[in-house]
C-alpha positions in Angstrom: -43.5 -79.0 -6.2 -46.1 -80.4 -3.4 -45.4 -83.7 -4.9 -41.6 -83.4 -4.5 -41.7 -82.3 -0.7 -43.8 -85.4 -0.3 -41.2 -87.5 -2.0 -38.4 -85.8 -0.3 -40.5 -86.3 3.0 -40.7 -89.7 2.7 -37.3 -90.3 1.8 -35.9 -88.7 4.8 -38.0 -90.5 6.8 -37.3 -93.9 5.3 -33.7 -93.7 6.4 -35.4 -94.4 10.6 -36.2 -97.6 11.2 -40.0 -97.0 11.7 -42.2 -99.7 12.2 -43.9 -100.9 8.9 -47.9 -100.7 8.4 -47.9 -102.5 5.6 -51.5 -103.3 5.8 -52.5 -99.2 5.2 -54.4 -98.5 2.1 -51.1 -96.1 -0.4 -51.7 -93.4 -2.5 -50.2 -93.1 -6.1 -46.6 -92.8 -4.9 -46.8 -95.6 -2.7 -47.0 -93.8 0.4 -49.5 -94.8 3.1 -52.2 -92.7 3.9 -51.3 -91.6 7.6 -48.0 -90.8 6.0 -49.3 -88.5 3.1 -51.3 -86.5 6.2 -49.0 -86.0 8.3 -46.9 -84.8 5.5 -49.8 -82.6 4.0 -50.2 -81.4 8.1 -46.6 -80.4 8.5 -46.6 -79.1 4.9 -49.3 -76.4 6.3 -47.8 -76.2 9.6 -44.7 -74.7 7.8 -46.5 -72.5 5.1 -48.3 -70.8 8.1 -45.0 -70.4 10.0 -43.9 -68.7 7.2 -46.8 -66.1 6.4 -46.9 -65.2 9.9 -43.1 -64.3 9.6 -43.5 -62.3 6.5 -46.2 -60.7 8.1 -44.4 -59.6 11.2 -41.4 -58.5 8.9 -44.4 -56.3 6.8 -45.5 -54.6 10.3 -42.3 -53.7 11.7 -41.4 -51.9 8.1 -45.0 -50.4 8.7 -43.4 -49.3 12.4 -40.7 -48.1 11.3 -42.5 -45.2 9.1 -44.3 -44.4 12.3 -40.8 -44.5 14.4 -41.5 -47.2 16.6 -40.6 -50.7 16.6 -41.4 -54.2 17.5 -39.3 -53.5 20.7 -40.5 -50.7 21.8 -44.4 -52.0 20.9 -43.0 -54.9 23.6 -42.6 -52.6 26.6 -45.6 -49.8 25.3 -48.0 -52.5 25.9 -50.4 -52.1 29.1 -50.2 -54.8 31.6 -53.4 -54.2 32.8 -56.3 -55.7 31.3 -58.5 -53.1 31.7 -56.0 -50.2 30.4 -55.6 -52.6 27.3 -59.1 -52.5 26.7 -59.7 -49.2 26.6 -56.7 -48.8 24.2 -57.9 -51.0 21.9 -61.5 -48.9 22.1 -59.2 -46.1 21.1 -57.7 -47.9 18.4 -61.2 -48.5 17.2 -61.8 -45.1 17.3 -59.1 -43.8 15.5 -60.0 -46.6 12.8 -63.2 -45.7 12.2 -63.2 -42.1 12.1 -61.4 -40.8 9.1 -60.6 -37.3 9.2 -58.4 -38.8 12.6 -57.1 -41.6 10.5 -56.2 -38.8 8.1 -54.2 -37.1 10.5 -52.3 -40.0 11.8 -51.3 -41.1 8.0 -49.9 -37.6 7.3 -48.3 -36.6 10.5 -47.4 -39.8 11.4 -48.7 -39.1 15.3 -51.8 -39.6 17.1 -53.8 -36.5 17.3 -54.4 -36.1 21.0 -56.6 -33.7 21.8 -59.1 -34.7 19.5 -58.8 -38.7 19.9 -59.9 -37.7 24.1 -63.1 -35.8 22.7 -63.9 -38.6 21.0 -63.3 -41.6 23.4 -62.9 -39.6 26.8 -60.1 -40.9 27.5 -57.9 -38.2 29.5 -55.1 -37.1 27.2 -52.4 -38.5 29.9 -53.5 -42.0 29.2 -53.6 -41.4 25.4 -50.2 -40.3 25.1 -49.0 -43.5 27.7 -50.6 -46.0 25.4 -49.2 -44.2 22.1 -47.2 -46.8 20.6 -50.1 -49.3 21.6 -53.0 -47.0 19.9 -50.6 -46.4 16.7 -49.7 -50.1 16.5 -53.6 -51.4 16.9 -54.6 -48.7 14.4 -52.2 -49.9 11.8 -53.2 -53.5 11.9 -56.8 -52.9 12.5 -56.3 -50.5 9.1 -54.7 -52.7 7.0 -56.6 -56.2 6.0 -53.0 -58.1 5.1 -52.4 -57.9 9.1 -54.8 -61.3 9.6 -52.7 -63.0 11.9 -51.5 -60.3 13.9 -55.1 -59.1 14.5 -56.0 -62.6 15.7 -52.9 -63.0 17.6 -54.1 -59.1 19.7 -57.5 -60.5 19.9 -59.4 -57.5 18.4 -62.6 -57.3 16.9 -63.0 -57.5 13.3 -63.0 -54.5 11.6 -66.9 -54.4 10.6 -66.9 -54.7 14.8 -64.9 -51.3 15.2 -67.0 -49.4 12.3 -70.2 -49.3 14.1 -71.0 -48.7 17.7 -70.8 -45.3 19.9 -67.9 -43.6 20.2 -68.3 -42.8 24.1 -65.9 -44.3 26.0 -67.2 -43.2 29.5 -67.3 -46.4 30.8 -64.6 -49.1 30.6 -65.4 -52.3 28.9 -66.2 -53.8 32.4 -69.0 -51.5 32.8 -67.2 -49.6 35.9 -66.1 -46.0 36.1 -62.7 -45.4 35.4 -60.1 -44.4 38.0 -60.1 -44.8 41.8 -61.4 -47.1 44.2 -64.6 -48.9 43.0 -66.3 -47.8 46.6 
């Protein structure tokens, strides 16, 4: 199959008057090496394009279980960078502690009350970042999210099963809230 795209490739490109290389070392079609690469490179290119689209299409049915969807994830996401990280700490969280993991698979919500115990996050902030916590959970959960968990720039999930679960401090080292003064 491989061997036919490269054919096909180098058909279609025959038909433009490119300048020849005639000097270029061929392969066993006859095609010259830069050619064969740039076809292997754009083969890749396109098999990518197309995991990360089956992918996407996997998460929003994922969504949709939970009620939410790629739109609403669009305008649920924090602008701030420091809100985001915290979030994403919560997300964590919520992945690395099972009995709360539990709860969100069967009720399909996030359980507030104890998700603040356990990060401190005030439960006002929680339930703003919902969709954002939910979404982050699911991808950091399930390992066939690869691309979407590079793509949010989280840590990898060994990364989010170890470390302390206090949240008292953002990432930044600050304390939350108010004027830094």
């Amino acid at each position: 199959m491989i061997k036919n795209r490269l054919i096909d490739y180098y058909r279609k490109e025959s038909r433009h008057n490119h300048l020849s290389l005639e000097g270029l070392p061929g392969n066993e079609e006859g095609l010259p090496q830069w050619e064969a690469a740039t076809a292997w490179r754009q083969y890749h290119e396109e098999e990518l394009a197309r995991e990360r689209a089956e992918e996407m299409l996997r998460f929003d049915q994922v969504l949709h279980t939970f009620n939410l969807s790629l739109q609403l994830l669009e305008r649920a996401c924090p602008r701030h960078r420091d809100t985001r990280e915290m979030l994403v700490q919560a997300a964590c969280v919520l992945a690395r502690e099972q009995d709360l993991l539990a709860y969100v698979k069967r009720y399909k919500q996030l359980p507030l009350q104890e998700l603040s115990r356990a990060t401190r996050l005030s439960r006002k902030v929680l339930k703003r970042g919902r969709a954002y916590i939910l979404a982050l959970t699911l991808i950091l959960t399930h390992s066939e999210f690869t691309h979407l968990r590079s793509l949010f720039s989280l840590p990898p999930p060994a990364a989010c099963s170890a470390g302390p679960t206090d949240m008292s401090k953002t990432p930044a080292g600050s304390s939350r809230g108010g004027d830094p003064r």
